[in-house]
KOLZARO-394846 format. One line per 5 residues: number of its first residue (from 1); their letters; for each residue x, y, z of N, C-alpha, C. Coordinates in Angstrom, 3 decimals. Layout:
N
NUM) A) X Y Z X Y Z X Y Z ~ ...
# end
This chain:
60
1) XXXXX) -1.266 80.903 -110.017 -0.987 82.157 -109.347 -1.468 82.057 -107.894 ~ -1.022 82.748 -106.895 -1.101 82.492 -105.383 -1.550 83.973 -105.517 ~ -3.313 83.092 -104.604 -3.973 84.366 -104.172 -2.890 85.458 -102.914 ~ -3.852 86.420 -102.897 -3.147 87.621 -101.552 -3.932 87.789 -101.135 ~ -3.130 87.843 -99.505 -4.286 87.742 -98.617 -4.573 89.491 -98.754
6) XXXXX) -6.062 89.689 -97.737 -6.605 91.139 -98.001 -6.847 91.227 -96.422 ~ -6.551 92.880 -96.269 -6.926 93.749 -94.813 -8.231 93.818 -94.678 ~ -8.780 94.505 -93.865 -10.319 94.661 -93.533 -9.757 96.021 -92.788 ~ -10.295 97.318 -92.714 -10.146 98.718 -92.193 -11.783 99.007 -91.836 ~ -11.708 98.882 -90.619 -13.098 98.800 -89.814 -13.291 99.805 -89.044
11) XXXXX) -14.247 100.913 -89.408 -14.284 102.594 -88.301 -15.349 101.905 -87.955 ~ -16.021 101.581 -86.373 -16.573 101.214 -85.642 -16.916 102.935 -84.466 ~ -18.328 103.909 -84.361 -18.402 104.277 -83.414 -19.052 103.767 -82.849 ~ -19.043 104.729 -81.243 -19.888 104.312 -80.017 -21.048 105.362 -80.175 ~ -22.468 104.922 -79.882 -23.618 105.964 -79.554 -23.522 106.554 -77.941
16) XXXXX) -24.270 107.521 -77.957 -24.208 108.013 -76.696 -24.817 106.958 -75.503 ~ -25.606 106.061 -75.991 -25.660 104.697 -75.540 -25.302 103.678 -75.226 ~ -23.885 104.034 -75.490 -22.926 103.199 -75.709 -22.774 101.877 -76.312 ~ -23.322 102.056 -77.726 -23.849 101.091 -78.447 -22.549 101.041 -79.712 ~ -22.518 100.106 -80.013 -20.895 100.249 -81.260 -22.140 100.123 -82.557
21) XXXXX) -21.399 100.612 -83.609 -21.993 101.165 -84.793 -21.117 100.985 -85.933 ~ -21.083 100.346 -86.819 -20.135 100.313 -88.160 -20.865 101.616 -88.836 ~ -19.900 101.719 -89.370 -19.508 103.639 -89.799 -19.362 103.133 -90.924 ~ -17.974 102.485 -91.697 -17.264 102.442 -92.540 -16.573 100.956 -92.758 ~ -16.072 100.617 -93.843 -15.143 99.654 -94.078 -14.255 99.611 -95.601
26) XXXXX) -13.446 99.297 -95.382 -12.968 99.166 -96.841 -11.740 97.490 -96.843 ~ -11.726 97.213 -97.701 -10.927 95.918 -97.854 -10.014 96.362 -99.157 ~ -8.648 96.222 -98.376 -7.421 96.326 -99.422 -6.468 94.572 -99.241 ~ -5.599 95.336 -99.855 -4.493 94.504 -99.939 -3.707 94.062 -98.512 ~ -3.157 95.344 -97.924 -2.663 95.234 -96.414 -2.779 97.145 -96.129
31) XXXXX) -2.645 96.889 -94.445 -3.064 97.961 -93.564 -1.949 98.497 -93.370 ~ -2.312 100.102 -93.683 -1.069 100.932 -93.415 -1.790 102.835 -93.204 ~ -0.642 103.199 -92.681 -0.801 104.266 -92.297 -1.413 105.635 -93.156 ~ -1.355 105.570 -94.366 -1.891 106.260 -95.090 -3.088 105.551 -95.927 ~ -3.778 103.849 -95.690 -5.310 103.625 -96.197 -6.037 104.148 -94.733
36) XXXXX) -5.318 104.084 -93.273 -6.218 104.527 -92.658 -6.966 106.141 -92.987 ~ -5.630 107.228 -93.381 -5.604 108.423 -93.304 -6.934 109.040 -94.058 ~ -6.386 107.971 -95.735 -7.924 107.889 -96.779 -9.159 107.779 -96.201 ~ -9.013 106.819 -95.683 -10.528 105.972 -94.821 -11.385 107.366 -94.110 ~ -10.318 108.272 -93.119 -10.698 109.028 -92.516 -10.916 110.463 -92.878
41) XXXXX) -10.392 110.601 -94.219 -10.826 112.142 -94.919 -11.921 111.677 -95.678 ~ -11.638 110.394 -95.949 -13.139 110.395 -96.758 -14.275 109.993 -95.879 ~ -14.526 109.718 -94.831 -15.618 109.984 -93.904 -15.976 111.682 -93.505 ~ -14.594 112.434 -93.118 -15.013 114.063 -93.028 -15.582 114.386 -94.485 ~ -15.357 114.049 -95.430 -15.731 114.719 -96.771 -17.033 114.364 -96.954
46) XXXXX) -17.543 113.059 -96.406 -18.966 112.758 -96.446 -20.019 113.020 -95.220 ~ -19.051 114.126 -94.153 -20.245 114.698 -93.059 -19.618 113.671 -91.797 ~ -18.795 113.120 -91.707 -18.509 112.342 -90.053 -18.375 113.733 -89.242 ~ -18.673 113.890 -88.080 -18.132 114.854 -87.214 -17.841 114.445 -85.953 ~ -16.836 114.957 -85.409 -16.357 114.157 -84.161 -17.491 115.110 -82.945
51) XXXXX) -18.186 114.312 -82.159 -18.775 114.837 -81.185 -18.310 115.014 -79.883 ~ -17.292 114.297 -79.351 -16.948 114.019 -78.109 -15.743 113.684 -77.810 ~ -14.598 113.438 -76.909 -13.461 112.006 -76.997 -13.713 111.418 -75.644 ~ -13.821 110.200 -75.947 -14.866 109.482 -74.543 -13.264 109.040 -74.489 ~ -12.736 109.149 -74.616 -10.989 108.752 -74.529 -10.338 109.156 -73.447
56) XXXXX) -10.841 110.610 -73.069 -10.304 111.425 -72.395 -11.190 112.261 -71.381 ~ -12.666 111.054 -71.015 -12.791 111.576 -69.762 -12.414 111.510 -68.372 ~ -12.405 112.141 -67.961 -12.074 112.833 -66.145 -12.545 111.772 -65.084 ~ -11.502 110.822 -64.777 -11.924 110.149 -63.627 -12.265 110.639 -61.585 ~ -13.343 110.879 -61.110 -13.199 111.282 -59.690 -12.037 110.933 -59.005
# end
């Protein structure tokens, strides 16, 4: 039998330190749009809260 290969789903935050932080991981089969969705209700269901979006700050 021929193994399958497996995904890695990696939530990585930043501290206000700007320090990266593993949050979360899970290892499936392959990456798709609804193991991310899982990944991410089940972090709100266990207390994640979004503090900030450093995404979308304001350049001078």
């Amino acid at each position: 039998m021929e193994e399958q290969a497996e995904c890695m789903l990696v939530l990585i935050s930043a501290t206000p330190e700007d320090r990266k932080e593993l949050v979360d991981f899970q290892i499936g089969v392959r990456e798709s749009t609804q193991r991310w969705r899982e990944l991410l209700v089940d972090m709100k269901r266990r207390g994640l809260a979004r503090t900030r979006d450093r995404g979308r700050r304001r350049r001078a």
